[in-house]
One Martini backbone bead per residue (centre of mass of N, CA, C, O) as a GRO file, in nm:
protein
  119
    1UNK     BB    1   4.577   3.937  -6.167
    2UNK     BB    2   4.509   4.019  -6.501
    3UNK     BB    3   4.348   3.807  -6.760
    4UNK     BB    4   4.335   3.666  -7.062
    5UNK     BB    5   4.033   3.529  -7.147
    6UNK     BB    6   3.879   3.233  -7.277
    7UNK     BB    7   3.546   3.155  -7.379
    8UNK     BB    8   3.429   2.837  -7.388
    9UNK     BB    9   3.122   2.731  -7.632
   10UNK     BB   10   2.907   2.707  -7.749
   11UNK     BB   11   2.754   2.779  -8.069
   12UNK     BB   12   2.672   2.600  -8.302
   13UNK     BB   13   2.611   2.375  -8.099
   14UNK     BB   14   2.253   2.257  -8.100
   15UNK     BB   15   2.118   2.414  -8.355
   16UNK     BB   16   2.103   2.342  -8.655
   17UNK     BB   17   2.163   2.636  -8.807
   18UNK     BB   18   1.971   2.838  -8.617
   19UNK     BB   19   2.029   3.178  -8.578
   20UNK     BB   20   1.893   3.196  -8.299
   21UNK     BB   21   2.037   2.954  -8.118
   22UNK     BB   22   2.314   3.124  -8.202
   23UNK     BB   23   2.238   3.388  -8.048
   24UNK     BB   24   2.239   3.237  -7.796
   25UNK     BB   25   2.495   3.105  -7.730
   26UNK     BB   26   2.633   3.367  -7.744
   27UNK     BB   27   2.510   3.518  -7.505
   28UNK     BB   28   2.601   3.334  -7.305
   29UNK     BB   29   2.918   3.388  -7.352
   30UNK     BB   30   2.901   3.694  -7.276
   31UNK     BB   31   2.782   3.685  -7.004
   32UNK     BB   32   3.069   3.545  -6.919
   33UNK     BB   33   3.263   3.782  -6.988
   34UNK     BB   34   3.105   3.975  -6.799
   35UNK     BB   35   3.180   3.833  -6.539
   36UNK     BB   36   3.498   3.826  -6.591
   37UNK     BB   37   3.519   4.131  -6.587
   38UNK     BB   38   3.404   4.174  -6.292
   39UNK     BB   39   3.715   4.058  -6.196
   40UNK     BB   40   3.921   4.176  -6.385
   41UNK     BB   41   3.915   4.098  -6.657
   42UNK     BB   42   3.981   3.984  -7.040
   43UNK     BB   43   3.743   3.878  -7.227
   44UNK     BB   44   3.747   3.636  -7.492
   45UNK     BB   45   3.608   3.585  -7.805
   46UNK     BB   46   3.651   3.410  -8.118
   47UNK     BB   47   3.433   3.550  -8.269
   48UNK     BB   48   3.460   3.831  -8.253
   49UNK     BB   49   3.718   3.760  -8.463
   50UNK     BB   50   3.637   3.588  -8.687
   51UNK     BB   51   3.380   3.689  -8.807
   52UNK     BB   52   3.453   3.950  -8.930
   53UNK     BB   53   3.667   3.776  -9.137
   54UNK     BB   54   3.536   3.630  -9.274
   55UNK     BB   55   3.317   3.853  -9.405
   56UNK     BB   56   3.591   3.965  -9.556
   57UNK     BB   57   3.607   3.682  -9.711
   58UNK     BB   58   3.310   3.640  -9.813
   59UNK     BB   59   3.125   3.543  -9.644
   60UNK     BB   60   2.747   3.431  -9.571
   61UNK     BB   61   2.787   3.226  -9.359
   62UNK     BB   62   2.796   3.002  -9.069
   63UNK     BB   63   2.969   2.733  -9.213
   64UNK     BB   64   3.117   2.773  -9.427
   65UNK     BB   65   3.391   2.761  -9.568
   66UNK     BB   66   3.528   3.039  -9.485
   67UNK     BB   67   3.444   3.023  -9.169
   68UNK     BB   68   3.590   2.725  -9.132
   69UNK     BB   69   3.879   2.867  -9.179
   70UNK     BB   70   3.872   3.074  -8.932
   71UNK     BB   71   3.727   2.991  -8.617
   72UNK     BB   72   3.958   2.779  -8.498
   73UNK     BB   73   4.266   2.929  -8.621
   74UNK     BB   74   4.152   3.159  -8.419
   75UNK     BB   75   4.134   3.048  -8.132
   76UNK     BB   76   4.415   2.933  -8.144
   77UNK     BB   77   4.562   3.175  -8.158
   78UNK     BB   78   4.447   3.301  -7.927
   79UNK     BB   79   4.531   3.088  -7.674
   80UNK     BB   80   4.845   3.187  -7.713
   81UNK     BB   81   4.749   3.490  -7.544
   82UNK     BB   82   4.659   3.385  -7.329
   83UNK     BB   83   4.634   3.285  -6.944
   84UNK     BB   84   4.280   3.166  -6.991
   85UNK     BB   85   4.007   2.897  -6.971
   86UNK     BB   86   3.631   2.940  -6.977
   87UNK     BB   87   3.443   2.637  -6.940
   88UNK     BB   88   3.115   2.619  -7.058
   89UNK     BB   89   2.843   2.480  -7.061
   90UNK     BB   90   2.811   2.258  -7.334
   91UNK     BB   91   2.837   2.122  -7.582
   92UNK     BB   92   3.179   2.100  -7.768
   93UNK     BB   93   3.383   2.066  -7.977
   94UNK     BB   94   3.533   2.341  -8.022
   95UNK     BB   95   3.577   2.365  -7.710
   96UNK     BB   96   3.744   2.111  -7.672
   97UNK     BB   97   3.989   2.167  -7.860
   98UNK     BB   98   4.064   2.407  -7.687
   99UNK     BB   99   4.144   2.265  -7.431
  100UNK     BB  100   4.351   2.136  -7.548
  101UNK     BB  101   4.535   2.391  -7.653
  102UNK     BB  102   4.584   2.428  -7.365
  103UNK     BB  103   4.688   2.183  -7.222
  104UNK     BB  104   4.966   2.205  -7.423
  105UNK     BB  105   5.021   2.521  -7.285
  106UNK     BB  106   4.960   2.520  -6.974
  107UNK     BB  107   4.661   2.623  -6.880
  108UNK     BB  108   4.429   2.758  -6.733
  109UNK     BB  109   4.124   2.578  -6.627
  110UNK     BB  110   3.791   2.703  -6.605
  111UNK     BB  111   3.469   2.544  -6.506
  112UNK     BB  112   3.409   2.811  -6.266
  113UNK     BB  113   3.358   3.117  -6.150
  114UNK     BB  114   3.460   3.058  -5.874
  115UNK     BB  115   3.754   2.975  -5.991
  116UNK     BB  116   3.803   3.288  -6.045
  117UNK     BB  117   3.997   3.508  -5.973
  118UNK     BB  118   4.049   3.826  -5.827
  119UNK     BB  119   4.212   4.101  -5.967
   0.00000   0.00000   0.00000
């Protein structure tokens, strides 16, 4: 069956607001989500979804005011439609925060590629 995955891992975290690192942050994440592509399912980044909302409510950057009101109640609204969670390596708080919103939602969290199933 095919599922619809939230890939959760850094973005900005151990950056320092770089955004080069920020650059390779998402490469990772995009990685993650064409692997779980190949399963056959449907992967989506909360980035996404977020970065194009801040940038048309007027952000400037990353961080400000405007995106940080965006990137966490974007990606919580989106794991209400997910049905799983592929959590890569990598400290993240706000990836941590999503594997919270998603086991109080009762889904599966995948921690290894391994471990999501052939759609």
């Amino acid at each position: 069956m095919t599922q619809l995955i939230l890939i959760a891992g850094p973005y900005r975290s151990g950056t320092d607001g770089v955004q080069a690192r920020i650059d390779a942050n998402l490469k990772k994440l995009e990685e993650a989500a064409l692997a779980v592509y190949q399963l056959g399912h449907v992967p989506v980044i909360g980035e996404w979804l977020a970065l194009p909302l801040a940038h048309a409510a007027g952000s400037k950057a990353v961080g400000d005011e405007i995106s940080e009101a965006m990137l966490y109640p974007v990606a919580h609204r989106l794991i209400t439609k997910c049905d799983a969670i592929y959590r890569i390596a990598g400290e993240s708080r706000g990836a941590d925060m999503d594997i919270e919103v998603a086991r109080k939602l009762g889904l599966t969290v995948y921690t290894s590629l391994d471990a999501i199933p052939q759609a």
